[in-house]
C-alpha positions as CSV (number, residue, x, y, z in Angstrom):
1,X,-76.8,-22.9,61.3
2,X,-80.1,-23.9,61.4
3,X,-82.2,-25.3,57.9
4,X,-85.0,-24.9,57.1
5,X,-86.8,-28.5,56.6
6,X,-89.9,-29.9,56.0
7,X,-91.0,-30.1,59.5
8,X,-91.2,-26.5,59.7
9,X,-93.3,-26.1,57.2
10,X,-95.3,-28.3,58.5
11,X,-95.9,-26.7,61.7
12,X,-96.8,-23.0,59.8
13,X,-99.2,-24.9,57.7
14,X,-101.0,-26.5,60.8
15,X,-101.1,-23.1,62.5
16,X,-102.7,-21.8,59.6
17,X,-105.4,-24.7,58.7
18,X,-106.0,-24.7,62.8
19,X,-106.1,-20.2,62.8
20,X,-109.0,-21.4,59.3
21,X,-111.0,-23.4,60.7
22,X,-111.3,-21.3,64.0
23,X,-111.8,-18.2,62.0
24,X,-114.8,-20.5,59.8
25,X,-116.3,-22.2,62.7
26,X,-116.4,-18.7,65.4
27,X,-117.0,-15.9,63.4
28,X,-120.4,-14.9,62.6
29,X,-119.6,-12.6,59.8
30,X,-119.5,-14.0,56.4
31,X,-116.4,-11.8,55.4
32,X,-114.4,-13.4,58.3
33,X,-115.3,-16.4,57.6
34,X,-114.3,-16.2,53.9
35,X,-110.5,-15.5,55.3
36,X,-111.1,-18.3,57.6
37,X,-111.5,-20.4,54.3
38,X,-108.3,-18.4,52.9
39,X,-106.4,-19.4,55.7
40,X,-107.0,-23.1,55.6
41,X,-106.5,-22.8,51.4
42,X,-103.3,-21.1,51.9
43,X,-102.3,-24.0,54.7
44,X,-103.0,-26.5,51.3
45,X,-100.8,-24.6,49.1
46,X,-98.2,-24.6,51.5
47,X,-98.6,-28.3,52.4
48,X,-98.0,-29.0,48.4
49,X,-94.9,-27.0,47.6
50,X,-93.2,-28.5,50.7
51,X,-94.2,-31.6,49.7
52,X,-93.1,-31.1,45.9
53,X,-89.6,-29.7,47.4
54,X,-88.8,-32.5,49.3
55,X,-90.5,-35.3,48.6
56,X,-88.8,-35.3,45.4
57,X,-92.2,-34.3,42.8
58,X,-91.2,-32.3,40.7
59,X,-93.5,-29.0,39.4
60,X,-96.5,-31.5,40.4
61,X,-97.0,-29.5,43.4
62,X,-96.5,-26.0,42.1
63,X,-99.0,-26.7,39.5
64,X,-101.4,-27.4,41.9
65,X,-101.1,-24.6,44.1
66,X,-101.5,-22.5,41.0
67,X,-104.4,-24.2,40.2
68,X,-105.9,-23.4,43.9
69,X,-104.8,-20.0,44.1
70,X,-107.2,-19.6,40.8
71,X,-110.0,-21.4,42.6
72,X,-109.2,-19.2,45.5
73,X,-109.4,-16.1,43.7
74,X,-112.8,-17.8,42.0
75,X,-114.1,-18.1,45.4
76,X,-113.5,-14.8,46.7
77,X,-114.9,-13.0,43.8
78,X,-118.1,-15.3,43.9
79,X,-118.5,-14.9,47.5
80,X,-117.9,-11.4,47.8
81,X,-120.6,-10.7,45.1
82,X,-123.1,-13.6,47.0
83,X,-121.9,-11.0,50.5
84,X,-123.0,-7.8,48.8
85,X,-126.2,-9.2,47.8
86,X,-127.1,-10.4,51.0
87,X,-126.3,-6.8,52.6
88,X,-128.6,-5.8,50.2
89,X,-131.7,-8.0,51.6
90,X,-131.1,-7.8,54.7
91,X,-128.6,-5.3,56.1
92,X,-126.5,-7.7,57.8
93,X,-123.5,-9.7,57.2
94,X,-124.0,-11.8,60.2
95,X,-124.1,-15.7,59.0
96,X,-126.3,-16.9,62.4
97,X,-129.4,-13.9,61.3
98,X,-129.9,-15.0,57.9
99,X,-132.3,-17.7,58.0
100,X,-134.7,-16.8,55.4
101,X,-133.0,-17.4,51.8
102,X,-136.7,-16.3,50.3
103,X,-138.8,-13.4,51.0
């Protein structure tokens, strides 16, 4: 049989960071690039619990992707609300056609 080691999670978490910052550096909607920024924070939280499982850390790293899934949840809600305002102003979620912050 074949375990599960830290190697593997290595390789999903650089799929992920790699599928985040294409999603954040492509996309020219702000919602897609919001997952985009998901993807690569999930890629961190991963990263850490492998780390803390077999690198012999303790609950160091499951505190800390506690602590960024909070600041992750933070994030959304903050930029969700800063989205919906700017759909407001100018009818467009499209990153690359807002260039005017006042008006």
């Amino acid at each position: 049989m074949m375990e599960v080691g830290l190697q593997h999670f290595l390789v999903v978490s650089a799929i992920l960071f790699s599928l985040g910052i294409f999603g954040v550096v492509t996309r020219k909607n702000a919602v897609m690039v919001l997952m985009g920024i998901e993807l690569i924070l999930n890629a961190a939280n991963i990263n850490f619990i492998a780390f803390a499982k077999y690198g012999n850390f303790g609950f160091d790293g499951q505190l800390i992707a506690l602590f960024v899934i909070v600041l992750a949840a933070a994030e959304a809600a903050i930029a969700l609300a800063i989205v919906l305002n700017i759909y407001k102003n100018f009818a467009t979620v499209n990153v690359d056609e807002i260039n005017k912050l006042k008006e």
